[in-house]
C-alpha positions as CSV (number, residue, x, y, z in Angstrom):
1,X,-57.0,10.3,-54.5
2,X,-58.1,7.3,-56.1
3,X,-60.6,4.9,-55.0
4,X,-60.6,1.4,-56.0
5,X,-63.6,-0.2,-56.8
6,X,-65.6,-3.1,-55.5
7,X,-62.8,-5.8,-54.5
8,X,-59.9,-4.4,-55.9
9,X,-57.4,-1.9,-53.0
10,X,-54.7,0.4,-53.9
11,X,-51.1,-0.5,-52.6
12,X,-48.1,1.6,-51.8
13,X,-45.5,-1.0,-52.4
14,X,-43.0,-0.5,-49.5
15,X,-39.2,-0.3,-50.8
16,X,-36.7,-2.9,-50.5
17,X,-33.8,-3.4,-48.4
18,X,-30.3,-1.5,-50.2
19,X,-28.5,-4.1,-48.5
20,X,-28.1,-7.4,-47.4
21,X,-27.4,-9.0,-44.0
22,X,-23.6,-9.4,-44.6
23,X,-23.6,-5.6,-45.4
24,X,-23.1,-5.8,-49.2
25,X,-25.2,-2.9,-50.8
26,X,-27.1,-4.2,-54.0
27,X,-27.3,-2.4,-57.2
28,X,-31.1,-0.9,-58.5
29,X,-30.8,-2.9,-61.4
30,X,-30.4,-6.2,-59.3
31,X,-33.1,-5.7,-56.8
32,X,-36.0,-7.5,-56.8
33,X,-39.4,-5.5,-56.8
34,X,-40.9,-6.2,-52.9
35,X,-44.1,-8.3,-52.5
36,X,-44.9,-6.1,-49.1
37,X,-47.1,-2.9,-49.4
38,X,-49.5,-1.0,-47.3
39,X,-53.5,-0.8,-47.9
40,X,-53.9,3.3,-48.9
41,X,-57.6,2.5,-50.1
42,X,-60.2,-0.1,-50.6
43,X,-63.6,-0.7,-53.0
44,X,-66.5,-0.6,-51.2
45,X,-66.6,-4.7,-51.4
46,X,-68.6,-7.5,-53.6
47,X,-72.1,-7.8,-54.2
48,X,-73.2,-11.5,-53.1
49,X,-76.0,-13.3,-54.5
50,X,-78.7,-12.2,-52.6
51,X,-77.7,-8.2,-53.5
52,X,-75.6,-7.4,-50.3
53,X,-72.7,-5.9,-50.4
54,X,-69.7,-8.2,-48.4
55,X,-67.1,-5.6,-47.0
56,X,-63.4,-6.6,-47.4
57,X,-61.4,-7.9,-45.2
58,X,-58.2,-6.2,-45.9
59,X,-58.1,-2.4,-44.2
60,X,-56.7,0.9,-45.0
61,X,-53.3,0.6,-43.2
62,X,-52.8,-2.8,-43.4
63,X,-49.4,-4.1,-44.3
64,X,-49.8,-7.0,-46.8
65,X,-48.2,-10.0,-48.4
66,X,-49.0,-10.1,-52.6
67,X,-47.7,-12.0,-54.9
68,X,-44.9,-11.3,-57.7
69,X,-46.8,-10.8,-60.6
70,X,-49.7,-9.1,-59.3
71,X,-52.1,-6.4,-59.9
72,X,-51.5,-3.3,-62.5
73,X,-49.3,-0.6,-61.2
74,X,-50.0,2.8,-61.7
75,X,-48.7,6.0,-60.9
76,X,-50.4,8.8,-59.6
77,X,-48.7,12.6,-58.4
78,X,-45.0,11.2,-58.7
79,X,-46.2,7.3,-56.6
80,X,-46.0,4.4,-57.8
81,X,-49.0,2.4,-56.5
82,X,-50.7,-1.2,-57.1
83,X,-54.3,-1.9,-57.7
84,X,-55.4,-5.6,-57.5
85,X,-58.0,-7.4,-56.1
86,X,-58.3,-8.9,-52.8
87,X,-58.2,-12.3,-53.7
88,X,-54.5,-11.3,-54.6
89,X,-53.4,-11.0,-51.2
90,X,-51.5,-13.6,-49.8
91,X,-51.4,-12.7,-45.9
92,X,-51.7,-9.4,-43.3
93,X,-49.5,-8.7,-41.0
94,X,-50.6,-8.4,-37.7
């Protein structure tokens, strides 16, 4: 697996809805990529002024909020995954 380093995390980008409330199925090439994902890894955090290491605040498992032009997106053993930094993240879900 691949782990991200210092403030960046790696992001499995959750799949969007093939349909929408009234029923009607939309097409692959009119879906919109999804800005929801879940934590699969995390950097070990960023090195503060003083030399100590500040651990993130986002978690392995977390569902997150990202915004739409975020991060570079990789693929790794047939997944398509998102690394970005933590300051990317919009908002956890609880």
């Amino acid at each position: 697996m691949l782990k991200p380093l210092h403030n960046r995390i790696l992001v499995e980008r959750q799949t969007a809805e093939a349909r929408t409330a009234s029923g009607i199925i939309i097409p692959d090439t009119a879906k919109e990529k999804p800005q929801m994902g879940k934590v699969v890894a995390v950097g070990s955090g960023v090195v503060d002024k003083q030399g100590k290491v500040q651990p993130l605040e986002v978690k392995t498992g977390d569902t997150i909020l990202f915004g739409k032009y975020t991060g570079n997106e990789v693929t790794l053993e047939g997944k398509d995954y998102i690394i970005m930094r933590e300051d990317d993240v919009l908002a956890v879900f609880g």
